[in-house]
C-alpha positions as a Python dict, from the first residue, in 0.01 Angstrom:
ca = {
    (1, 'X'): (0, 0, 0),
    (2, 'X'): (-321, -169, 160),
    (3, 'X'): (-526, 57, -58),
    (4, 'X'): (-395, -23, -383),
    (5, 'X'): (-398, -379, -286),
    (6, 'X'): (-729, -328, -202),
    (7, 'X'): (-828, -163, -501),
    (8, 'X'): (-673, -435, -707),
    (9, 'X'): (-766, -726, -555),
    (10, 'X'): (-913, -887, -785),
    (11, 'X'): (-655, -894, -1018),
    (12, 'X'): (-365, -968, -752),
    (13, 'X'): (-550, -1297, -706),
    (14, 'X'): (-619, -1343, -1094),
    (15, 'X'): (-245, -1317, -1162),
    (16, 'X'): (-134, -1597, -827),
    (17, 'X'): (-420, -1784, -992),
    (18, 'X'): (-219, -1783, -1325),
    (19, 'X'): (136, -1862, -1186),
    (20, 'X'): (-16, -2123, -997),
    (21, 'X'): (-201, -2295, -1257),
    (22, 'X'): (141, -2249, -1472),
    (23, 'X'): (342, -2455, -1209),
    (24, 'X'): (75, -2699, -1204),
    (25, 'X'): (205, -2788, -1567),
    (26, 'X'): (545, -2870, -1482),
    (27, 'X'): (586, -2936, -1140),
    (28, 'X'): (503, -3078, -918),
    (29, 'X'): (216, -3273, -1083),
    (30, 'X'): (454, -3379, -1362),
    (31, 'X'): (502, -3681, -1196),
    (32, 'X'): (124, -3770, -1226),
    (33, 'X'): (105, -3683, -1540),
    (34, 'X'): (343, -3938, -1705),
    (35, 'X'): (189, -4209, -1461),
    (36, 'X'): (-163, -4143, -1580),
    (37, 'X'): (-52, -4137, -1930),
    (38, 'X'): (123, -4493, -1844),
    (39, 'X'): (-181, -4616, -1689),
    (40, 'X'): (-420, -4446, -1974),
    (41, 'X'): (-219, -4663, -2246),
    (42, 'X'): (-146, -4978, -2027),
    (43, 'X'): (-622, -4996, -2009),
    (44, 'X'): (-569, -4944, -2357),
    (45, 'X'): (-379, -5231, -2441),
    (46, 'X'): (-586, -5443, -2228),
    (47, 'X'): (-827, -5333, -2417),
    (48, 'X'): (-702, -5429, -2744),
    (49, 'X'): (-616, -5762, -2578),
    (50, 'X'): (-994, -5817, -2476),
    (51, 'X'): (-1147, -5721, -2823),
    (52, 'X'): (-859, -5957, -2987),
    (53, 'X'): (-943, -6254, -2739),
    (54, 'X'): (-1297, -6210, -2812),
    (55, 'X'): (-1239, -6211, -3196),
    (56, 'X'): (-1025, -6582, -3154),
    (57, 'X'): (-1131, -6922, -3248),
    (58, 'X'): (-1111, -7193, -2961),
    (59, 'X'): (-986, -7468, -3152),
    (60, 'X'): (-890, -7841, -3079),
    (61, 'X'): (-660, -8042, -3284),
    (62, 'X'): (-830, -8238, -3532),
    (63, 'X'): (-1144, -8056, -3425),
    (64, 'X'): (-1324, -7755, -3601),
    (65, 'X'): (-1337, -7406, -3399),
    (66, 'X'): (-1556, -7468, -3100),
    (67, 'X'): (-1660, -7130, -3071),
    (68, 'X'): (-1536, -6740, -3121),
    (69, 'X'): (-1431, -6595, -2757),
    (70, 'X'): (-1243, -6645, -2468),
    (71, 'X'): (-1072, -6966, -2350),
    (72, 'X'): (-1298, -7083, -2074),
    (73, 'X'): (-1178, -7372, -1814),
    (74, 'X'): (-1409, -7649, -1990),
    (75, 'X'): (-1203, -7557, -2327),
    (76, 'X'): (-892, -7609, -2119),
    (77, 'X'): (-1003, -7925, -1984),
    (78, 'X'): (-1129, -8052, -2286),
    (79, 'X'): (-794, -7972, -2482),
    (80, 'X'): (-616, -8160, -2266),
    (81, 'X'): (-830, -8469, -2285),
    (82, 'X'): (-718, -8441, -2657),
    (83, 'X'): (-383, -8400, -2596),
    (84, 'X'): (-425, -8754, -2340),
    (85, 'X'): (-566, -8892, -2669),
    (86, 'X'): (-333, -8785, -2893),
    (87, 'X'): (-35, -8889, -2689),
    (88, 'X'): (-241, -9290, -2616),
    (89, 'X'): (-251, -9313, -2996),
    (90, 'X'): (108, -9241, -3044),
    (91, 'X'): (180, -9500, -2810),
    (92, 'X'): (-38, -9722, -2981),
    (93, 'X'): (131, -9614, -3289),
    (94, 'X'): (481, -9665, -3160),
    (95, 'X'): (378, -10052, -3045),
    (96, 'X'): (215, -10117, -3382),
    (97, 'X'): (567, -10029, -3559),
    (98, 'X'): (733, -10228, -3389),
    (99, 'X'): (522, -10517, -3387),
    (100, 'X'): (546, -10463, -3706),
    (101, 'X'): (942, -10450, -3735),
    (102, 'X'): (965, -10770, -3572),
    (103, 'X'): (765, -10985, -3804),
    (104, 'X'): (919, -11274, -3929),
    (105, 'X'): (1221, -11177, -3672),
    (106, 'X'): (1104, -11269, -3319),
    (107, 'X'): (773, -11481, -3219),
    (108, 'X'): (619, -11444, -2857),
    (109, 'X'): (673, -11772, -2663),
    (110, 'X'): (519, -11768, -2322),
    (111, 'X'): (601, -11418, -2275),
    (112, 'X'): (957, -11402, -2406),
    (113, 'X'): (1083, -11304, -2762),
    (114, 'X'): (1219, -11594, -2936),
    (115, 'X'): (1437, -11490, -3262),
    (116, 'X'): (1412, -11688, -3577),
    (117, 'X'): (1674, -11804, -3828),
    (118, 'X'): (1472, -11862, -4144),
    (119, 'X'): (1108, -11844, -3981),
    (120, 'X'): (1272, -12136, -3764),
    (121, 'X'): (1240, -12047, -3352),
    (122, 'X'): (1566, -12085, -3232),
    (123, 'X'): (1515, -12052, -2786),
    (124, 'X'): (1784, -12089, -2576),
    (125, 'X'): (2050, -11861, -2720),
    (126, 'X'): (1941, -11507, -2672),
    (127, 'X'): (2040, -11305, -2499),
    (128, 'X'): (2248, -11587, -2306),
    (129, 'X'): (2337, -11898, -2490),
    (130, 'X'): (2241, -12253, -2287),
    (131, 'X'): (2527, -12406, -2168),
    (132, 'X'): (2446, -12692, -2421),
    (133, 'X'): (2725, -12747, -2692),
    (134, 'X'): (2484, -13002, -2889),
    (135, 'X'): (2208, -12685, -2903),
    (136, 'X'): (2535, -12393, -3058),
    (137, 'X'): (2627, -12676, -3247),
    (138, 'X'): (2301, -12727, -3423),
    (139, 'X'): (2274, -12349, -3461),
    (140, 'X'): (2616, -12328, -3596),
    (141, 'X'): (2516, -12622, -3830),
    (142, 'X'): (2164, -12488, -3960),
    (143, 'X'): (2299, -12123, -3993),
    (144, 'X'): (2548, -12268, -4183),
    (145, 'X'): (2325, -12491, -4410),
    (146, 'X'): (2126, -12170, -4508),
    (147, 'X'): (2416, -12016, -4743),
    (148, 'X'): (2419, -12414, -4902),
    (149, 'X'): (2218, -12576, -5209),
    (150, 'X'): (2060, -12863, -5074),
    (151, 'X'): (1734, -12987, -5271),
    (152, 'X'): (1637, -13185, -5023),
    (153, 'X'): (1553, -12837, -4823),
    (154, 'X'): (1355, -12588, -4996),
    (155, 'X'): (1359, -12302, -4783),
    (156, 'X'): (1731, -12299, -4793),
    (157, 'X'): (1796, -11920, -5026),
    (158, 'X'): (1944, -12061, -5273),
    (159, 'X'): (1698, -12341, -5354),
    (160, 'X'): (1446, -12068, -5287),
    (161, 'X'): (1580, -11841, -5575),
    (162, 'X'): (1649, -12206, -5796),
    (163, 'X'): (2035, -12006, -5814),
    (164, 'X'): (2331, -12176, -5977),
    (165, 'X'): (2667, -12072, -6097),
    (166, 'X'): (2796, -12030, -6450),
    (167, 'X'): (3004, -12318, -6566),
    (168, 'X'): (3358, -12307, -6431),
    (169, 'X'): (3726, -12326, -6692),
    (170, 'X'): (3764, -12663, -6511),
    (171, 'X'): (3412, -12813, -6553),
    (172, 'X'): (3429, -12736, -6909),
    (173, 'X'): (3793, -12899, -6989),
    (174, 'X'): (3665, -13227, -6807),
    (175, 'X'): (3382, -13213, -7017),
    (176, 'X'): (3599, -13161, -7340),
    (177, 'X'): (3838, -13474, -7239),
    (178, 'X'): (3525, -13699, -7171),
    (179, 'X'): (3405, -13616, -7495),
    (180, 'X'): (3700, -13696, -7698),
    (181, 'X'): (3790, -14027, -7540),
    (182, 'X'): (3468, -14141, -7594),
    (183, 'X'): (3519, -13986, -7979),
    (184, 'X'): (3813, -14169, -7981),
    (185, 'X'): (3668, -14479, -7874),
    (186, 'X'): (3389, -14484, -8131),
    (187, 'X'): (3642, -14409, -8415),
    (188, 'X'): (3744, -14716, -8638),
    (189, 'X'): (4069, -14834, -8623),
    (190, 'X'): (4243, -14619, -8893),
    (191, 'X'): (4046, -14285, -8887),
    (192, 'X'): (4196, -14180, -8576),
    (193, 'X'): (4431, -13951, -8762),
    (194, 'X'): (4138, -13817, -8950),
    (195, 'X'): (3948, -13634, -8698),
    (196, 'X'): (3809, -13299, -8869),
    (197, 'X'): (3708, -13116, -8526),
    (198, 'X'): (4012, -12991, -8268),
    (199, 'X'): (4019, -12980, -7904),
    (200, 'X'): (3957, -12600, -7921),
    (201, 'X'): (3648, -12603, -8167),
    (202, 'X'): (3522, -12852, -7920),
    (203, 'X'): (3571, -12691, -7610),
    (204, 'X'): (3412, -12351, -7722),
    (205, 'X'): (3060, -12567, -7835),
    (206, 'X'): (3033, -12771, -7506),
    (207, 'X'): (3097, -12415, -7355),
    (208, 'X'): (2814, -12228, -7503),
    (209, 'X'): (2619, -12549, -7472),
    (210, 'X'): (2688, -12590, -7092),
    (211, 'X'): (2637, -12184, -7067),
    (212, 'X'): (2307, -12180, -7218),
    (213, 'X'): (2209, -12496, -7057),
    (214, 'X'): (2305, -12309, -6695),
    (215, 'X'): (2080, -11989, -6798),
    (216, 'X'): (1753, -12178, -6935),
    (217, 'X'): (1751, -12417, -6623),
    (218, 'X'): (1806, -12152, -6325),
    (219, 'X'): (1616, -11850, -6263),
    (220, 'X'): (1938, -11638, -6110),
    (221, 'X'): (2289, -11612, -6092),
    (222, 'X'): (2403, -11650, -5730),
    (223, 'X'): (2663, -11901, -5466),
    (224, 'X'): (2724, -11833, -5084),
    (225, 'X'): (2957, -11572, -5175),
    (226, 'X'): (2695, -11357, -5290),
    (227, 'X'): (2588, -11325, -4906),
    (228, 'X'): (2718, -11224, -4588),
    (229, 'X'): (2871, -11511, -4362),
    (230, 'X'): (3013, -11467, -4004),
    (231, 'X'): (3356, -11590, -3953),
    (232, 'X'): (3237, -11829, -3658),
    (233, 'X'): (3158, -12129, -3909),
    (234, 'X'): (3528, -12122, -4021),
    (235, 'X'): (3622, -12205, -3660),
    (236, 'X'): (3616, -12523, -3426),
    (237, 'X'): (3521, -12361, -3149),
    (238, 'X'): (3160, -12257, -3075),
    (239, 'X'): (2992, -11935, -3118),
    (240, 'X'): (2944, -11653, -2846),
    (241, 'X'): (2633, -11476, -2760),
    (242, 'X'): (2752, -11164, -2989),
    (243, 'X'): (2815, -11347, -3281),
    (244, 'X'): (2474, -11536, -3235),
    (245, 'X'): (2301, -11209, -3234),
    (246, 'X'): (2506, -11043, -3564),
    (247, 'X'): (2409, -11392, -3727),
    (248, 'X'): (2019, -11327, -3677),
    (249, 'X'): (2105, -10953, -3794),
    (250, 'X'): (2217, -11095, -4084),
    (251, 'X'): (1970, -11333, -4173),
    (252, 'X'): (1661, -11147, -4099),
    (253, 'X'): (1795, -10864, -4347),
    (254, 'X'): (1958, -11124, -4613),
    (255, 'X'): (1628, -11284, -4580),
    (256, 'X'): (1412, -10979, -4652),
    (257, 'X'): (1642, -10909, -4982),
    (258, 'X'): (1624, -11297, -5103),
    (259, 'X'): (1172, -11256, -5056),
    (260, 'X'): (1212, -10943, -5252),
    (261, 'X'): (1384, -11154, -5533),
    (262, 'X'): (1168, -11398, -5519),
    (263, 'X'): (871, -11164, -5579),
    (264, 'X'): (1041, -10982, -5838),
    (265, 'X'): (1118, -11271, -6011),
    (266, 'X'): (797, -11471, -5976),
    (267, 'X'): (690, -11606, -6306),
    (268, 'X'): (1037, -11657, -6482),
    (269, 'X'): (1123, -11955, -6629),
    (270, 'X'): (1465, -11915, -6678),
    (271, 'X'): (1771, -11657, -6631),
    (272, 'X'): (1682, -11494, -6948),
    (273, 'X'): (1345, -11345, -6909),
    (274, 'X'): (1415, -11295, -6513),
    (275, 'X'): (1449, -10926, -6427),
    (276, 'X'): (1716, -10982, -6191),
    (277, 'X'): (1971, -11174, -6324),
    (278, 'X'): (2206, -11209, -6094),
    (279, 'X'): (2290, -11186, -5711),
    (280, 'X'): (2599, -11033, -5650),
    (281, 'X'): (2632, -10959, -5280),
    (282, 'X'): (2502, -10857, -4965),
    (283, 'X'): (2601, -10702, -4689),
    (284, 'X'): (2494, -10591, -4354),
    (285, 'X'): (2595, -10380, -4096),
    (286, 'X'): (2776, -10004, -4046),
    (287, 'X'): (3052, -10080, -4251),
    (288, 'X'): (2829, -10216, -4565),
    (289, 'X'): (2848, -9998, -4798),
    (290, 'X'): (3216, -10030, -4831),
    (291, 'X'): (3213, -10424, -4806),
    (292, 'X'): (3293, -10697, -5085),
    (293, 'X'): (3245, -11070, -5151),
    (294, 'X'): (3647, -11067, -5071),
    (295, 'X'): (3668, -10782, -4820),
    (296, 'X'): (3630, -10999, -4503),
    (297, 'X'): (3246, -10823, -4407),
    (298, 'X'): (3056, -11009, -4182),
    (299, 'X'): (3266, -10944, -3876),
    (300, 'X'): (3232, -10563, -3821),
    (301, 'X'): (2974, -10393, -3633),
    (302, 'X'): (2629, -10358, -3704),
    (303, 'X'): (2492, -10090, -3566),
    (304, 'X'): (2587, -9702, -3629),
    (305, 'X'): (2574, -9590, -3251),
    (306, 'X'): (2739, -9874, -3199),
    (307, 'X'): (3042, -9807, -3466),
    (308, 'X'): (3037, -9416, -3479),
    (309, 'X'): (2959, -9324, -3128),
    (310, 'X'): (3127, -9627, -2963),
    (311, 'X'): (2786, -9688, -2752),
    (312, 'X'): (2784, -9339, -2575),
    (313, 'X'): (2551, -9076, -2657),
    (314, 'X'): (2504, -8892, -2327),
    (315, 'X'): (2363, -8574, -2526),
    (316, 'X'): (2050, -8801, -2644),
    (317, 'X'): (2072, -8676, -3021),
    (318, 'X'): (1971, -8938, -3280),
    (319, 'X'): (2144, -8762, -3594),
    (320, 'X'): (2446, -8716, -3742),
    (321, 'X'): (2501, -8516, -4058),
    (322, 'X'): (2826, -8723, -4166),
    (323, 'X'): (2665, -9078, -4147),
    (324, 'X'): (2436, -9070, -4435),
    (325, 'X'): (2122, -8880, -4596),
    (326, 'X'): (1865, -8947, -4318),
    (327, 'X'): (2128, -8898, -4085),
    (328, 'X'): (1992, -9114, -3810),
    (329, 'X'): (2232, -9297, -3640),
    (330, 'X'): (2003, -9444, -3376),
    (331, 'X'): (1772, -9365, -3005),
    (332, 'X'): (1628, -9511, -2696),
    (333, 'X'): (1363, -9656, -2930),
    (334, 'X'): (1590, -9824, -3249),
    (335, 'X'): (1929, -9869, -3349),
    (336, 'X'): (2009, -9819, -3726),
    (337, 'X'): (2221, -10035, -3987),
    (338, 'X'): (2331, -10019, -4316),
    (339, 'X'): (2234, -10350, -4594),
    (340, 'X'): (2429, -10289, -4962),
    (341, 'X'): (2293, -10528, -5239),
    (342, 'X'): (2443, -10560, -5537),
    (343, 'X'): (2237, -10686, -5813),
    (344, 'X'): (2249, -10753, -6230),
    (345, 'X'): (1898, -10650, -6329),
    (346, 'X'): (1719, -10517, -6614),
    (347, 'X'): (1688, -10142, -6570),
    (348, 'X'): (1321, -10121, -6613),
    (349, 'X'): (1292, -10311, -6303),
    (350, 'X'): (1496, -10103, -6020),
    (351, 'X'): (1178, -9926, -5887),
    (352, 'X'): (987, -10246, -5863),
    (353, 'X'): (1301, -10411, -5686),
    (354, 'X'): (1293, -10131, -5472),
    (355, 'X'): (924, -10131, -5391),
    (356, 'X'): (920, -10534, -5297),
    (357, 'X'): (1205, -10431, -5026),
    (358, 'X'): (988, -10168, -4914),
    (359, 'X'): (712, -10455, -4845),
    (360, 'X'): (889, -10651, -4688),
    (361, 'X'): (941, -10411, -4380),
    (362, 'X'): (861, -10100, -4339),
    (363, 'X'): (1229, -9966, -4161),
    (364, 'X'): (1375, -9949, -4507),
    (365, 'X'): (1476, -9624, -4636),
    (366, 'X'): (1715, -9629, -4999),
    (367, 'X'): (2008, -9385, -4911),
    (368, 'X'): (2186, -9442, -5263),
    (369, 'X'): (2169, -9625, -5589),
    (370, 'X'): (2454, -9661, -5821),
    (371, 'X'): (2420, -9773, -6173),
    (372, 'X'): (2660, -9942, -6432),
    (373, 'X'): (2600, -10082, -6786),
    (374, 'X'): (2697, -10415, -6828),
    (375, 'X'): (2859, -10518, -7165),
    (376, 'X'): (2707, -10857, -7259),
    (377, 'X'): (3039, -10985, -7489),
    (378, 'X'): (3181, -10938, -7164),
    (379, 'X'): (2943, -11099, -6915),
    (380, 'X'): (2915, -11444, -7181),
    (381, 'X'): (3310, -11480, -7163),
    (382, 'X'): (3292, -11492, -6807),
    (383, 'X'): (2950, -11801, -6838),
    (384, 'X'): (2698, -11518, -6810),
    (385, 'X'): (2422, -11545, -7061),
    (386, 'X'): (2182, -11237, -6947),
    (387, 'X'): (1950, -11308, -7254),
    (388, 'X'): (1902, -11030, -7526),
    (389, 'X'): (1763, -10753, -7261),
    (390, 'X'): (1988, -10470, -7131),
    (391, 'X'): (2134, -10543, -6773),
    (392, 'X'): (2308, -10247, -6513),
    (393, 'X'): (2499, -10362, -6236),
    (394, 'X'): (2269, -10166, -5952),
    (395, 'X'): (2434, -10112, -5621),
    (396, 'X'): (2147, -10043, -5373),
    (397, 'X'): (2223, -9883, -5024),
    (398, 'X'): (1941, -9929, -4775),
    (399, 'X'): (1901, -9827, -4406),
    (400, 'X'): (1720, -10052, -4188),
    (401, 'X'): (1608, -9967, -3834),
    (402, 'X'): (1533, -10257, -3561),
    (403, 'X'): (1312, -10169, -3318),
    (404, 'X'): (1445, -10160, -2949),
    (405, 'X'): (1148, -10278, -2819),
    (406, 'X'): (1160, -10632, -2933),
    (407, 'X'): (1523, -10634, -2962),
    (408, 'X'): (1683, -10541, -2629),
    (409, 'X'): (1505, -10878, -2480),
    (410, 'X'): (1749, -11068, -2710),
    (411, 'X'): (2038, -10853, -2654),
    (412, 'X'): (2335, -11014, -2539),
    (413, 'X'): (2471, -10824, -2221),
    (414, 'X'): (2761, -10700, -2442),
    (415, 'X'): (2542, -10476, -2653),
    (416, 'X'): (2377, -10363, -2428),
    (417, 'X'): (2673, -10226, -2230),
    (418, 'X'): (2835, -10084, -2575),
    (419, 'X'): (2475, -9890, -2684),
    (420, 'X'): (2427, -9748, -2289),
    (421, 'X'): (2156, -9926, -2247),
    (422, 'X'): (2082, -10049, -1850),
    (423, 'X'): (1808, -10249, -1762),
    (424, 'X'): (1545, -10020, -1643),
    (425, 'X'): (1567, -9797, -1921),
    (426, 'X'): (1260, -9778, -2115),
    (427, 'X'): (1302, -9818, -2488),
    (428, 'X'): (944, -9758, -2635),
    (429, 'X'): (653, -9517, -2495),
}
């Protein structure tokens, strides 16, 4: 046995060489093999990472690429000095807007907001009226004045737009009686059974003669009822602090509709070559679009959060897909309402209507506009002489947006509680 092992030594060890190299294969260095393979592809990728990172652009917003490599620390540092920039200027932004929103609105008075009813300061009655009944009572008095036509006070809307009303049934009969007694009183004695021209013939000429007369002296077709007036003047007592606030709502919005008018209708000279013949009616607030002259508006609630989410939004969300296109119901930073005007205009003239709201503020956004031809046999019966241009009946729906920031100062403690808002909370960046 020892000599044939000695005599084949060399391969004995040849063939333990073998079947040990074979079980190197599969165990027990399998194990190392699948980690080395692991840690062959994991280098790999980190080198595909490196040759990537070394390939990128270091770029800063509103910057061109810096440089092709690596993000280094003074990249980092500098991108965030951008990003401190950046978010300044949207502040800045954000304070502009609603300085902005609040023209013609509020006015600074030594430090406080002061709202305005007509560009008129009116202190002392937001967000807390004074305990003074002569100081509601003047409010209640000049609030009410602004829906009146009063020459003697030309910034009152309707001497603004130089508005009157077609000629009523009852104006034109009294007209028609005056006219024959004093027909009657220049006849001779004896020719009063002669009279060739009836009560009827009559009536129809002093008609189209008062109708005409209306049209060529007035540049627009509008009365009080073609705006939006709170309840409160109706009553003998004195208004609150919420119905003091809904009244500047009103006003500031009416008032950015009646400028728009104006400027659309600079230049007439009379209701026929106006482009907006007629105001029909305004309304403000989250119920607007479905208000009338005769629906009772002016008492609902202006504000969507206020109406559709009862003043709680816990979640933070300022959208709501059912409320209207935009779908912005309202946010820490500006509460949303609705204004629906209702003009006669000529048609040619809806997108420059449209454009002098749009200058007025810039929180305007037109959800809808609804058009209707108006028949013009129809609109004369009724003492409206349009002139010989085509008129629609345009129904405009517009969203405004009031800025919290100048707003919340005037707030009566009652809003405030129904929108969630507290005292500390910050409304603008």
């Amino acid at each position: 046995m020892m000599k044939f092992v000695k005599q084949n030594l060399i391969s004995l060890i040849s063939v333990v060489v073998v079947i040990l190299a074979v079980a190197a294969i599969f165990y027990p260095f399998k194990g190392w093999r699948s980690a080395l393979h692991h840690k062959m592809r994991h280098r790999l990728g980190q080198v595909a990472v490196a040759s990537s990172l070394g390939q990128t652009n270091v770029t800063l917003p509103g910057h061109k690429p810096l440089y092709k490599g690596v993000v280094t620390n003074k990249a980092i540092a500098v991108r965030q000095k951008v990003q401190q920039a950046m978010v300044a200027q949207m502040g800045r932004i954000a304070r502009l807007a609603a300085r902005l929103n609040s023209h013609g609105r509020v006015i600074m008075r030594g430090g406080k907001e002061v709202p305005l009813l007509n560009g008129r300061p009116e202190s002392r009655l937001l967000p807390r009226p004074a305990s003074s009944y002569q100081r509601l009572g003047n409010f209640r008095r000049q609030y009410r004045e602004l829906f009146t036509e009063n020459p003697r006070h030309p910034h009152l809307w309707l001497v603004e737009l130089h508005a009157a009303v077609p000629p009523t049934p009852r104006q034109i009969r009294r007209l028609v009686k005056a006219q024959l007694r004093r027909m009657r009183m220049n006849t001779p004695k004896g020719f009063h059974g002669r009279q060739t021209i009836s009560s009827k013939s009559l009536y129809q000429a002093i008609a189209r003669r008062m109708i005409l007369n209306t049209a060529a002296s007035h540049k627009i077709y509008a009365s009080p009822a073609s705006f939006q007036i709170r309840s409160f003047v109706r009553k003998t007592r004195l208004p609150n602090a919420t119905e003091i606030f809904n009244a500047f709502v009103d006003c500031w919005l009416q008032g950015d509709i009646v400028h728009a008018i104006l400027e659309v209708n600079h230049g007439a000279q009379n209701i026929g070559d106006a482009p907006i013949k007629r105001l029909v009616h305004i309304s403000v607030g989250a119920d607007a679009s479905s208000a009338t002259p005769d629906s009772g508006s002016g008492n609902g609630p202006i504000f969507l959060r206020q109406a559709s989410l009862s003043g709680n939004n816990s979640t933070g969300t300022n959208v709501s897909a059912g409320i209207s296109m935009t779908g912005h119901v309202g946010t820490h930073q500006y509460d949303v309402t609705f204004v629906d005007v209702t003009v006669m205009i000529q048609p040619t003239d809806i997108n420059k209507f449209i454009d002098a709201i749009y200058r007025q503020n810039d929180a305007y956004t037109v959800l809808n506009v609804n058009l209707r031809t108006v028949d013009p046999i129809d609109a004369i019966t009724h003492g409206y002489a349009y002139g010989a241009v085509p008129v629609v009946r345009a129904n405009i729906l517009l969203e405004a947006i009031l800025f919290r920031k100048w707003t919340v100062p005037i707030m009566p403690a009652a809003y405030r509680t129904a929108l969630g808002i507290t005292a500390t909370k910050k409304v603008m960046p």
